[in-house]
DRENBA-144849 format. One record per residue: residue number from 1; residue in three letters; y, x, z negated of N, C-alpha, C in turn. Coordinates in steps of 0.02 Angstrom, whole numbers, plus 50000, padded with zeros to 5 digits. Atoms other than C-alpha are relative to their C-alpha. Layout:
% residues N
NUM ALA Y X Z Y X Z Y X Z $
...
//
This chain:
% residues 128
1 UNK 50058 50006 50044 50197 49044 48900 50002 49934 49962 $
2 UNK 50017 50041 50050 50258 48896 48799 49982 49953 50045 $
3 UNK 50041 50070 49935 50201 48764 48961 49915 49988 49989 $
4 UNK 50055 50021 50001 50029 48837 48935 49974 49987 49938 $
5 UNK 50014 50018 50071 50041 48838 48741 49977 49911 49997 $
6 UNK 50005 50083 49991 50066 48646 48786 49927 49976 50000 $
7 UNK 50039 49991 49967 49954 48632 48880 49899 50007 49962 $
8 UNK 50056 49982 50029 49820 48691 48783 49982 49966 49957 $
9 UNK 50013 50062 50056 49844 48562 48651 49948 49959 50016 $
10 UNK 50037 50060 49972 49763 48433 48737 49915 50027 49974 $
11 UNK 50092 50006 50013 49586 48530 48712 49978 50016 49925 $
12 UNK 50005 49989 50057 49619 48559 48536 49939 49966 49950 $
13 UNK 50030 50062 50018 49481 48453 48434 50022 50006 49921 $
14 UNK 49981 49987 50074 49587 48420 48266 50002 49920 49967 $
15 UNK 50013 50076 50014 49509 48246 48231 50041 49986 49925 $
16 UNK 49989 50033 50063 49558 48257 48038 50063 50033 49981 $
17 UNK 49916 49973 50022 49728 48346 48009 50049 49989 50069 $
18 UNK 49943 50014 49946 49798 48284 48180 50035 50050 50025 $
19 UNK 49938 49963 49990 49884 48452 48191 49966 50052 50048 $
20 UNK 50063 49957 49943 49817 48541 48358 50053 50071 49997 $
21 UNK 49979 49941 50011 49856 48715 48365 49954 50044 50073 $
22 UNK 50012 49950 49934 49844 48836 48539 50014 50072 49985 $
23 UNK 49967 49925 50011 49842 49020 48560 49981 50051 50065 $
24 UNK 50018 49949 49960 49841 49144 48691 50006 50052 49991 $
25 UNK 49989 49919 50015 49815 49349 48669 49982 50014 50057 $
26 UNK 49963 49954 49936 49858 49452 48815 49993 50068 49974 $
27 UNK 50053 49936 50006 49744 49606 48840 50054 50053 50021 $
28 UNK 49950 49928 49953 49832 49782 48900 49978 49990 50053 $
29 UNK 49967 50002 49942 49787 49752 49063 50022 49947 50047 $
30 UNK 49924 50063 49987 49880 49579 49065 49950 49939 50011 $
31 UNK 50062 50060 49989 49704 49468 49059 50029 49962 49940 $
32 UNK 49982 50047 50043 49728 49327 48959 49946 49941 49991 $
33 UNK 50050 50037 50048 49621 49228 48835 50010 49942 49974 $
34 UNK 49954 50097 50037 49665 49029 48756 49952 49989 49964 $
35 UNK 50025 50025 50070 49606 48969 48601 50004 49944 49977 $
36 UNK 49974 50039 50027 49619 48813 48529 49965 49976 49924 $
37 UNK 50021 50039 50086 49581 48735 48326 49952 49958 50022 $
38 UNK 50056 50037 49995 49420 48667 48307 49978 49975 49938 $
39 UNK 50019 49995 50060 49389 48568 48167 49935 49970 49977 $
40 UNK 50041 50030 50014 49240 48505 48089 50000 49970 49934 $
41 UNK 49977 50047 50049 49214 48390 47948 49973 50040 49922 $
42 UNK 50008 49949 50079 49144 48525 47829 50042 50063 50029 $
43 UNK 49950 49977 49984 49308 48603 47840 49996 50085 49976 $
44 UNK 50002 49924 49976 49255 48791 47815 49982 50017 50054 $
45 UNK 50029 49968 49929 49165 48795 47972 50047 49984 50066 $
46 UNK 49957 50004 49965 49331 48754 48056 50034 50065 50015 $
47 UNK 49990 49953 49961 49393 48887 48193 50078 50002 50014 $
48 UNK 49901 49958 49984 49594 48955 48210 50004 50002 50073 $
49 UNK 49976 49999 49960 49666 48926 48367 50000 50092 50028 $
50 UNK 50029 49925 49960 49700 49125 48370 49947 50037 49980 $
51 UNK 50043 49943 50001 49526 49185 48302 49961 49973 50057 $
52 UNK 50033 50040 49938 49456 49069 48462 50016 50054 50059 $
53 UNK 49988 49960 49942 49568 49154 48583 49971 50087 49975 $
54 UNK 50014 49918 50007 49515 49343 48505 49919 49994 50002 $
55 UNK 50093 50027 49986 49318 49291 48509 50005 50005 50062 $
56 UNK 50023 50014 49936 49329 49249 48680 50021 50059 50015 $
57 UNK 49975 49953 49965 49414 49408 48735 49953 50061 49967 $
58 UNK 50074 49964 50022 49288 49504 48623 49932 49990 50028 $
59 UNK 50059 50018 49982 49143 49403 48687 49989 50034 50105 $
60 UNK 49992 49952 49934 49220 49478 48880 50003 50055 50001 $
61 UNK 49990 49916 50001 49197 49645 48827 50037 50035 49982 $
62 UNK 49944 49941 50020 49353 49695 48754 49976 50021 49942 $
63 UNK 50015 49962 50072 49367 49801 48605 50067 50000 49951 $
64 UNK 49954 49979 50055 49478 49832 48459 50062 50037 50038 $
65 UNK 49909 49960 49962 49661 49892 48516 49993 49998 50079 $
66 UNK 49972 50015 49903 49646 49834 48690 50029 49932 50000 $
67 UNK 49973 50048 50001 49743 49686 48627 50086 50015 50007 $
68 UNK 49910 49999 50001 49929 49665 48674 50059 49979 49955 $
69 UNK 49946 50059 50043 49999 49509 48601 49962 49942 49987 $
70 UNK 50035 50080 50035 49974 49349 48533 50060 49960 50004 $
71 UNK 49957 50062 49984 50051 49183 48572 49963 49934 49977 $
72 UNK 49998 50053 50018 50042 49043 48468 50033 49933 49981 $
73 UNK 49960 50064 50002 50088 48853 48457 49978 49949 49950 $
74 UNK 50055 50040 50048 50056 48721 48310 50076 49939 50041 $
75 UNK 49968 50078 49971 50098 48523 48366 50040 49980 49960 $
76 UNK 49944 50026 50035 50218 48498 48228 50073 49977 49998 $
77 UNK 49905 50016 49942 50376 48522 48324 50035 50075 49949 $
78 UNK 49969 49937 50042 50419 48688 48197 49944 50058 50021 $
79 UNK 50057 49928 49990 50349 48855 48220 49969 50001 49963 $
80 UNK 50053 49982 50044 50192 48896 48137 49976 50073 49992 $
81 UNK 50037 49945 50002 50128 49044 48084 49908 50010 49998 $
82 UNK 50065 49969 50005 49954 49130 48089 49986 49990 49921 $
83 UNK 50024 50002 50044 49858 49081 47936 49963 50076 49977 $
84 UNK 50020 49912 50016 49792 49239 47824 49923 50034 50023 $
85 UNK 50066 49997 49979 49604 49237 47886 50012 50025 50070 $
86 UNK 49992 49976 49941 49693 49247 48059 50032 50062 49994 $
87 UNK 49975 49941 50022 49801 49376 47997 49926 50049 49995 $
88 UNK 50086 49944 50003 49637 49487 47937 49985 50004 50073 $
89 UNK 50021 49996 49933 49571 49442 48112 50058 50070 50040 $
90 UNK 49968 49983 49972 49717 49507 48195 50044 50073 49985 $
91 UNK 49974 49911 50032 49773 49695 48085 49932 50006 50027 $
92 UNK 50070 49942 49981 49575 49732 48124 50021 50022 50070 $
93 UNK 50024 49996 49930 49594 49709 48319 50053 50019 50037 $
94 UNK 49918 49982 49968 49789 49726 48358 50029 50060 49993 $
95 UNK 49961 49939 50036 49881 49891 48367 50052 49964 49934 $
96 UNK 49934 50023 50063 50010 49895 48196 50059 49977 50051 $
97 UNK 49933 50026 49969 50154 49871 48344 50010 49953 50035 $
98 UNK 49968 50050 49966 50096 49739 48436 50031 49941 49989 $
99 UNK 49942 50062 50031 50182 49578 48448 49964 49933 50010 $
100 UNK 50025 50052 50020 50137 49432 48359 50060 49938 50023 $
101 UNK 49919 50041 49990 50271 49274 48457 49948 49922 49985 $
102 UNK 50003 50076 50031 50263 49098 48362 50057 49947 50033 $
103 UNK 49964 50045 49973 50317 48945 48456 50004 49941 49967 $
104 UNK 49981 50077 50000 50393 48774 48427 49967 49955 50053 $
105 UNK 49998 50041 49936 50338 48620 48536 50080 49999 50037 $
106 UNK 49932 49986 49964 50529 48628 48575 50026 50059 50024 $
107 UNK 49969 49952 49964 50533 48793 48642 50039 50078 49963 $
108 UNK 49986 49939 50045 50589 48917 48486 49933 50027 49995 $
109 UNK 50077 49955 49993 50495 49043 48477 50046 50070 49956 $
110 UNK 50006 49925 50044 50488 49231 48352 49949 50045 50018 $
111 UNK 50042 49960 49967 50429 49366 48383 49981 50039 49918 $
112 UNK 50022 49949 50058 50334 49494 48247 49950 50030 50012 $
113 UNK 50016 49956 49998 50273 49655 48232 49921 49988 49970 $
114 UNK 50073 50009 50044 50069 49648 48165 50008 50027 49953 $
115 UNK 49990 49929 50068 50132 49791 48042 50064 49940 49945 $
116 UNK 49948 50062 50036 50272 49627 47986 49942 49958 49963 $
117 UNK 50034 50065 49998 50137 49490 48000 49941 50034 49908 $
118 UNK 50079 49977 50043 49993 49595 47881 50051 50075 49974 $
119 UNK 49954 49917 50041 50108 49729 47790 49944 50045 49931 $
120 UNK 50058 49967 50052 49968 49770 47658 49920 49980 50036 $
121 UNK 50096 49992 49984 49774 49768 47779 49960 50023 49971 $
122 UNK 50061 49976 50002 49613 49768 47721 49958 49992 50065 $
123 UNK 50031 49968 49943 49528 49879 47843 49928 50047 49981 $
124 UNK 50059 49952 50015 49390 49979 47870 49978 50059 49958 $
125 UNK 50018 49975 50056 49443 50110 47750 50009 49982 49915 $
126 UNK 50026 50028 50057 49444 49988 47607 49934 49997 49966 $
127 UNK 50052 50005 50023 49266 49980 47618 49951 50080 49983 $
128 UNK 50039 49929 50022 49227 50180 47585 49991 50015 49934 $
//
């Protein structure tokens, strides 16, 4: 996975923070989705590497808990984590067990539980 994390950099468009960021989530029945950071210059309307890859796999028809995993890479050369917006994204749509794995450009990589990553979700019965 981390070849195509690479890989994926390249289509990143992170003109103003330089820092490209890839992600792939891997459906249950082993389809696979890529994401990459999109930024724009009015920097709210900038897009997360993994809410790119979970859009697109939503936009193919999946649904909520037919997600596996998540694989992400930031260009820094250190592991990055999932920012908290992606987090939210990712307790709505992920079972609590699946696995969240964060890579290095050099090849380290962690693994974590969604129930680790988002230990307190706001979910759907927040809003009753």
């Amino acid at each position: 996975m981390k070849d195509k994390l690479l890989e994926l950099h390249k289509n990143s468009y992170s003109p103003y923070s330089h820092f490209a960021v890839s992600a792939i989530v891997v459906m249950n029945d082993e389809r696979e989705f890529s994401g990459v950071n999109v930024e724009n210059a009015s920097y709210g309307a900038t897009i997360c590497a993994e809410r790119s890859a979970i859009v697109s796999a939503i936009s193919a028809g999946y649904k909520k808990n037919e997600f596996k995993e998540l694989h992400v890479m930031v260009s820094s050369g250190e592991i990055g984590m999932p920012c908290f917006i992606c987090r939210q994204v990712i307790s709505e749509m992920f079972p609590k067990d699946a696995f969240i794995y964060c890579y290095s450009t050099k090849g380290e990589v962690r693994q974590y539980r969604v129930d680790e990553l988002c230990p307190y979700p706001f979910g759907e019965d927040d809003l009753k």
